[in-house]
ZAMARGU-4260 file (C-alpha; in steps of 0.2 Angstrom, whole numbers, plus 5000, padded with zeros to 4 digits):
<rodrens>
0) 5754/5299/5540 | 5735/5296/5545 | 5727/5311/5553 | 5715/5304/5567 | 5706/5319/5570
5) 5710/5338/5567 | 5718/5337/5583 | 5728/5320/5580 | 5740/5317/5567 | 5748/5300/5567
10) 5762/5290/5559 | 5759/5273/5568 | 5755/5257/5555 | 5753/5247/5569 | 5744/5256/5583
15) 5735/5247/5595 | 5715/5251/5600 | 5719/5255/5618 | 5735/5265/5613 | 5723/5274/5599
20) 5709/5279/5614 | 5721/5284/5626 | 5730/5296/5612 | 5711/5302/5606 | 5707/5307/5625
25) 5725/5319/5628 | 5723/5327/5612 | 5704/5333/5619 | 5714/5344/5632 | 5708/5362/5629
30) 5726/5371/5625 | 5733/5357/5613 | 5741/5369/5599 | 5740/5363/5585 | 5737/5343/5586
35) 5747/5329/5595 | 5759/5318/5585 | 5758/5299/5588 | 5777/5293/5583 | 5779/5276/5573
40) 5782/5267/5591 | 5769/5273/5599 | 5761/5261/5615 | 5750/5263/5629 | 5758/5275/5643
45) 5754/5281/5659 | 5740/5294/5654 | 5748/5301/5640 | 5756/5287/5626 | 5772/5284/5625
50) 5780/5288/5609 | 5768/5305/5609 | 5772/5324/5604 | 5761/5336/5614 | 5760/5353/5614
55) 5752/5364/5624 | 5747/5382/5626 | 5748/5390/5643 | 5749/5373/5654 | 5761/5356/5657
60) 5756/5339/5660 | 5767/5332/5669 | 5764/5314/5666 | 5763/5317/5648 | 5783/5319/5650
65) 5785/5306/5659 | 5794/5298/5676 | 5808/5296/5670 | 5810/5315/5665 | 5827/5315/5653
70) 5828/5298/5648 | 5836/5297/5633 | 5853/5292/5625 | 5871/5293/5620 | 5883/5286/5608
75) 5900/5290/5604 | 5909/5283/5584 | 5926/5277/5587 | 5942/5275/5576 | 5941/5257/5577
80) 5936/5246/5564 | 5923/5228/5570 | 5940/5220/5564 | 5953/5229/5578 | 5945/5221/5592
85) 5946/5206/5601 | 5939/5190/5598 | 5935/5189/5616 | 5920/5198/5621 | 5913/5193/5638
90) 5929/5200/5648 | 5923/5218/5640 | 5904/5214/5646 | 5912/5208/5664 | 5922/5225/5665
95) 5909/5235/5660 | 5897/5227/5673 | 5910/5231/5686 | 5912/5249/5680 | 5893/5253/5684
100) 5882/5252/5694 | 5866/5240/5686 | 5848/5239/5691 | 5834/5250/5700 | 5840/5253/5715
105) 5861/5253/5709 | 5871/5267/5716 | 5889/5270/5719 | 5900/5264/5731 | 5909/5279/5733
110) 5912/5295/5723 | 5931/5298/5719 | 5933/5300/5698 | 5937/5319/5696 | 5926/5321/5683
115) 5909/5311/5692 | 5915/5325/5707 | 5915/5338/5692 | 5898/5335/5686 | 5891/5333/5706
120) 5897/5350/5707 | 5886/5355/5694 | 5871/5349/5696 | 5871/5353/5715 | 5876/5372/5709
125) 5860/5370/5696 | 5849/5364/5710 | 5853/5377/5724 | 5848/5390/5708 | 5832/5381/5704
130) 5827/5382/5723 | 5826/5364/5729 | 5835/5350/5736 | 5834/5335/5726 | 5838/5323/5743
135) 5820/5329/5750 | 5816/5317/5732 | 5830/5304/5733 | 5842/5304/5747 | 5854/5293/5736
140) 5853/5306/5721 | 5872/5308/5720 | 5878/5291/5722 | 5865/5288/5706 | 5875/5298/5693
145) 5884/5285/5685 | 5871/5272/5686 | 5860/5264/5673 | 5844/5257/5679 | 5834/5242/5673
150) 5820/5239/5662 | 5824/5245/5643 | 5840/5255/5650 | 5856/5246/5641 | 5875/5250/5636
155) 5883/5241/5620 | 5895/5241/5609 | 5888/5240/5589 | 5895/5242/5574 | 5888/5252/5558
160) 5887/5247/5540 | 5906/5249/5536 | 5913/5240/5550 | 5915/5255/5562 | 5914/5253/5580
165) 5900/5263/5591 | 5898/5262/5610 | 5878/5266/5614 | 5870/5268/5629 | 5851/5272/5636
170) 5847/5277/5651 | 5839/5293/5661 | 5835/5302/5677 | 5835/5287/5689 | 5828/5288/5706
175) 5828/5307/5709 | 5820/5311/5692 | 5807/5299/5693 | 5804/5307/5715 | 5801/5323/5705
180) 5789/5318/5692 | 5777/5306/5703 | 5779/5322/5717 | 5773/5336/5704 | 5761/5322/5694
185) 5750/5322/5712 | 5752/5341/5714 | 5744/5342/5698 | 5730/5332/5702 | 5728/5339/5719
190) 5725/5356/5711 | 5713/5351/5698 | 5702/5342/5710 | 5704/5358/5720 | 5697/5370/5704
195) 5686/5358/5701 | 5693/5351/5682 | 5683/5338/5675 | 5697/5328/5667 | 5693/5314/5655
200) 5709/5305/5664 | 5716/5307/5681 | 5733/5307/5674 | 5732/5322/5661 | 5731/5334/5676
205) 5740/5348/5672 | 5748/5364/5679 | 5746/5381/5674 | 5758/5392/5667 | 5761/5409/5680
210) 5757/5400/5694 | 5769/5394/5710 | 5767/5376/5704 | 5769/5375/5686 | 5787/5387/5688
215) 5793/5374/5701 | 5789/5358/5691 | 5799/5368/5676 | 5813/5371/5688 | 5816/5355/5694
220) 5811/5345/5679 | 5825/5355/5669 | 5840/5351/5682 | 5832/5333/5682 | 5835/5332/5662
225) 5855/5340/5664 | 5857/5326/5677 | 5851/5313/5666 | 5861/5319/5650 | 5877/5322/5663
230) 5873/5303/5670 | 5874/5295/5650 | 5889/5307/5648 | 5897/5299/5666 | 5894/5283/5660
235) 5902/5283/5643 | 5917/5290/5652 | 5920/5273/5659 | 5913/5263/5645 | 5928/5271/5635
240) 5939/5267/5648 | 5933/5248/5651 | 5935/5248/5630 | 5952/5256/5631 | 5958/5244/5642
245) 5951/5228/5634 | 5961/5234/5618 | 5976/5234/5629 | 5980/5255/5627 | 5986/5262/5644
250) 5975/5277/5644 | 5955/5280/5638 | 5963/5296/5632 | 5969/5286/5617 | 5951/5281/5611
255) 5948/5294/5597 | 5928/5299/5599 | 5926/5303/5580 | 5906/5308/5584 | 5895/5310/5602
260) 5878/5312/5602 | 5868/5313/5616 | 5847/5317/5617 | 5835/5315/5624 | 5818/5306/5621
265) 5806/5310/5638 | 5807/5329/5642 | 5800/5348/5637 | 5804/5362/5629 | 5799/5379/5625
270) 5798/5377/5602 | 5788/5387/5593 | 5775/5378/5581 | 5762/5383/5566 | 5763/5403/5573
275) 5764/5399/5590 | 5776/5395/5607 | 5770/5380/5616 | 5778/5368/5628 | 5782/5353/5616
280) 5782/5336/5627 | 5790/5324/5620 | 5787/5302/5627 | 5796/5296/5620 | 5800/5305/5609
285) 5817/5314/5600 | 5818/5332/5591 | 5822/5328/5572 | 5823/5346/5569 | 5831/5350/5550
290) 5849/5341/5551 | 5850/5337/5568 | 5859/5322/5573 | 5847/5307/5583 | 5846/5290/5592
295) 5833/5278/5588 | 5837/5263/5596 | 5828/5244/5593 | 5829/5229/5607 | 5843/5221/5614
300) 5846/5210/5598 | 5839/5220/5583 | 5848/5235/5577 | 5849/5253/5582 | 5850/5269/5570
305) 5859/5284/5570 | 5849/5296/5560 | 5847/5315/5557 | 5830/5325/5558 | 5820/5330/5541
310) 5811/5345/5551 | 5793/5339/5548 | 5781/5353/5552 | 5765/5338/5555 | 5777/5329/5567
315) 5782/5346/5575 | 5800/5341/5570 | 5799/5325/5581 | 5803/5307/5578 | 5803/5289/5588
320) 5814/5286/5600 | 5815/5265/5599 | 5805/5251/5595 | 5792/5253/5605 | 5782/5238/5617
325) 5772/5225/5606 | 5769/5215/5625 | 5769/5222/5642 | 5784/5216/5653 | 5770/5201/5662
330) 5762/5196/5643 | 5782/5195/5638 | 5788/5184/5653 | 5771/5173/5651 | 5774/5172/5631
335) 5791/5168/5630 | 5808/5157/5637 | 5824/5159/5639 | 5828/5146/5626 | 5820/5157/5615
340) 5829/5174/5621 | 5844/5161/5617 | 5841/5163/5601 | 5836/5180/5599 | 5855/5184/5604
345) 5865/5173/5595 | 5881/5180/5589 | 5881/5195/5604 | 5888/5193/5620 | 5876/5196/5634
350) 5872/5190/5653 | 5861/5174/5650 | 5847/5176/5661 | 5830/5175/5664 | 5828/5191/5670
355) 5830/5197/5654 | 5816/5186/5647 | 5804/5203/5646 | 5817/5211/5636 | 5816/5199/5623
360) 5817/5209/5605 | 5800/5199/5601 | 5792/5209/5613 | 5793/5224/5605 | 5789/5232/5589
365) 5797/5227/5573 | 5812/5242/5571 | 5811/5241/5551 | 5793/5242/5553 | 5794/5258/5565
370) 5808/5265/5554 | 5800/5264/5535 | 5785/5271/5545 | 5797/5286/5551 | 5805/5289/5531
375) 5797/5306/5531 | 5803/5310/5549 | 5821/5306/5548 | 5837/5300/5537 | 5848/5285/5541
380) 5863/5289/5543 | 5871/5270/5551 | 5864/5256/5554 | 5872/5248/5571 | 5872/5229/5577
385) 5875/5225/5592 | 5891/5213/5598 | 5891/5218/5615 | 5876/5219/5626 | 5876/5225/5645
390) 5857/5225/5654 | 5851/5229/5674 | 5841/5214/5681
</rodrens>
């Protein structure tokens, strides 16, 4: 850990000047209590870095959680051992492919599963209690649960040190999150410009607590986390039941989920830290609160961990949440080819495309590198590879 300043702590070995600025600059805000914690992945962001813990006293920025408020992910342990499976992988990529929707703008053909209709219910019951109508942000919004996104957003199947079998998936909000968070980022700026705040960046404009606007953005930006923890949960659903049915059983019902973990990485909450209750931030970000299970994923041909928090008081109980960019999606594509993706993947079945090309695992961080800077953040608990790997173009 390197503290920066008395209001900057940071766990980054490889930190970037830009991203080192940009983290120096948030953690001037007046109500940061006590400092900001820059997590071993951390990278440039939009305002405030991604891979960033920020707490505040009495105000939210609501680009320092993020666009894609609730982003985050899930993975469920089987009973099957690497050796069960198999030895034909691409018609379980295929299935999969059909079974969700892939890319930006995916969205369901129609709503029929009892339990996607189940969790609909939910979240319109949630919305109508917050005070809002999440179609005035996406009109699509229901047709979205189920639906993974592109970019960094992935489903795989992995196995851990001894042999077991995990299915793994990342993925958040989708389009009505992201409505929400661009809508109450320029509310914020509206109103400091309106009260005359000098901010040292246009994007760390804030809302105060007690007012109209700050309890809205809460509001909405809770229901917008549930939806994106109940569209990871909708999506495992019928990754079990694509597995299921590529190991011939006649029912998902017969895949044994042994473990199911499911968090978060871009969202807020109300903790209480050195004497104090703040609003804790977290881009990109996961709570490694004493003993609690996490997800830290790498890229889409390095390995992932499943870990449990240490409870680090500095790091306001926080760890990474991935690997973290090296090269911006443009630097990436101009850097690197398909051939070398190729190789990247060898010995995991994936679409071979050069839509994929920014996705390359050389574009980002080196995982071991982010997780022997996180040791004193969180335990290992497994080690997963991937075998299986499902992208959005």
């Amino acid at each position: 850990m390197e503290q920066i300043s008395k209001k900057l702590m940071n766990w980054a070995s490889i930190l970037e000047d830009n991203t080192r600025e940009q983290a120096v600059t948030a953690a001037t805000m007046p109500f940061i209590h006590p400092h900001l914690a820059l997590m071993p992945d951390a990278h440039l962001g939009m305002g405030a870095t991604v891979g960033s813990v920020i707490p505040t006293l009495g105000a939210i920025m609501p680009a320092a959680v993020g666009v894609d408020i609730g982003c985050g992910m899930i993975a469920v342990r089987t009973s099957y051992d690497v050796a069960d499976l198999p030895s034909e992988r691409k018609p379980l990529r295929e299935a999969i492919e059909r079974a969700i929707p892939l890319s930006a703008g995916a969205a369901n053909r129609g709503v029929t599963r009892e339990h996607t209709r189940a969790r609909l219910e939910v979240l319109r019951a949630e919305a109508e209690e917050a005070g809002f109508d999440p179609a005035s942000y996406a009109s699509r919004w229901e047709l979205q649960l189920g639906t993974l996104g592109s970019g960094n957003h992935f489903i795989e199947v992995t196995v851990d040190e001894t042999g077991r079998v995990w299915l793994f998936l990342h993925s958040g909000s989708r389009g009505v999150g992201n409505k929400i968070a661009q809508a109450h980022i320029a509310i914020a700026r509206d109103l400091c410009e309106k009260w005359w705040i000098d901010l040292p960046h246009r994007d760390l404009a804030y809302l105060v607590e007690g007012t109209p606007e700050f309890w809205a953005y809460v509001r909405q930006m809770r229901w917008a986390q549930h939806y994106a923890l109940l569209n990871r949960e909708e999506m495992m659903d019928r990754v079990v039941a694509c597995f299921a049915a590529w190991l011939g059983l006649s029912d998902a019902g017969e895949v044994q989920r042994v473990e199911e973990i499911n968090c978060h990485h871009n969202y807020t909450e109300q903790e209480r830290h050195f004497g104090k209750d703040v609003w804790l931030s977290r881009k990109g970000a996961i709570n490694a609160e004493p003993g609690r299970p996490g997800l830290i994923p790498g890229s889409m041909g390095t390995a992932s961990y499943v870990v449990a928090g240490r409870g680090n008081p500095l790091a306001l109980n926080s760890a990474p949440h991935g690997a973290g960019r090296e090269y911006s999606r443009t630097k990436a594509r101009q850097t690197f080819s398909r051939e070398q993706l190729r190789e990247a993947m060898v010995g995991i079945e994936y679409r071979d495309t050069d839509a994929f090309i920014d996705e390359i695992p050389a574009a980002y961080k080196d995982i071991d590198r982010v997780m022997a800077d996180a040791a004193d953040l969180v335990e290992v608990r497994h080690t997963l590879r991937q075998i299986v790997n499902v992208k959005g173009d």
